[in-house]
N, C-alpha and C positions, 0 to 999 in steps of 0.2 A: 152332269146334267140334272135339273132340274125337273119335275112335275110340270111348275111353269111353264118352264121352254119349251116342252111338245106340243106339237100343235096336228088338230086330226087333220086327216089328209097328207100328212108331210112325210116323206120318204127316208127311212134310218136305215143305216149300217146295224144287223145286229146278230147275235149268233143265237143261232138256233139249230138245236139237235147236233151239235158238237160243230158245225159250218159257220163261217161269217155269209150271211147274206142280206138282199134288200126287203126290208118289209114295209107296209104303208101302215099308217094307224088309221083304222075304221072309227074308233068310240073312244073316249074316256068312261069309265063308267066305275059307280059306289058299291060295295059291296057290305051287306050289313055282318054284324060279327056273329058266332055262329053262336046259339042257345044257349049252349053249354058254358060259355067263354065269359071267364072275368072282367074282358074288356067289353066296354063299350061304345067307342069310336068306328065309324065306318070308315074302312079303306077305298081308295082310289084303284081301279086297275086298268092300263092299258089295254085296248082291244087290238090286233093287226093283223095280215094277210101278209103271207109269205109271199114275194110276189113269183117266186121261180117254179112255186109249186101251188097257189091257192087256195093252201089251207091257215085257217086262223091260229093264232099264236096271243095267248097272255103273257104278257109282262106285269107282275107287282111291282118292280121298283124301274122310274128312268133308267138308271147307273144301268139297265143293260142294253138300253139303246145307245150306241155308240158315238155315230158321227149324223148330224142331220146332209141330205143328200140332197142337192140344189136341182132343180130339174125347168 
């Protein structure tokens, strides 16, 4: 999966805290790189809500949102 592909609001398959379960994505959001760091490109990170238990969850890369969930 791609960056692209997500879309906020949308329901994934994804594991968290060693479980597969369903989280929604709240945000996309930039993150600038830290002071100290060579790099200078801002990263992308997913925001989301566990939905079993309502606490938020980052993802840095798609690849760990699994299956998009049709609802």
């Amino acid at each position: 999966m791609k960056m692209a592909d997500v879309v906020v609001g949308g329901r994934y398959t994804a594991k968290v805290g060693g479980r597969l379960t369903t989280v929604r994505v709240v945000e996309l959001r930039l993150v600038p790189p830290p002071p100290s760091s060579v790099r200078t490109s801002w990263r992308r990170v997913i925001c989301a809500v566990n939905e079993a238990t309502g606490r938020r969850a980052t993802f840095r890369s798609p690849r760990q949102l699994l299956v998009r969930k049709e609802y």
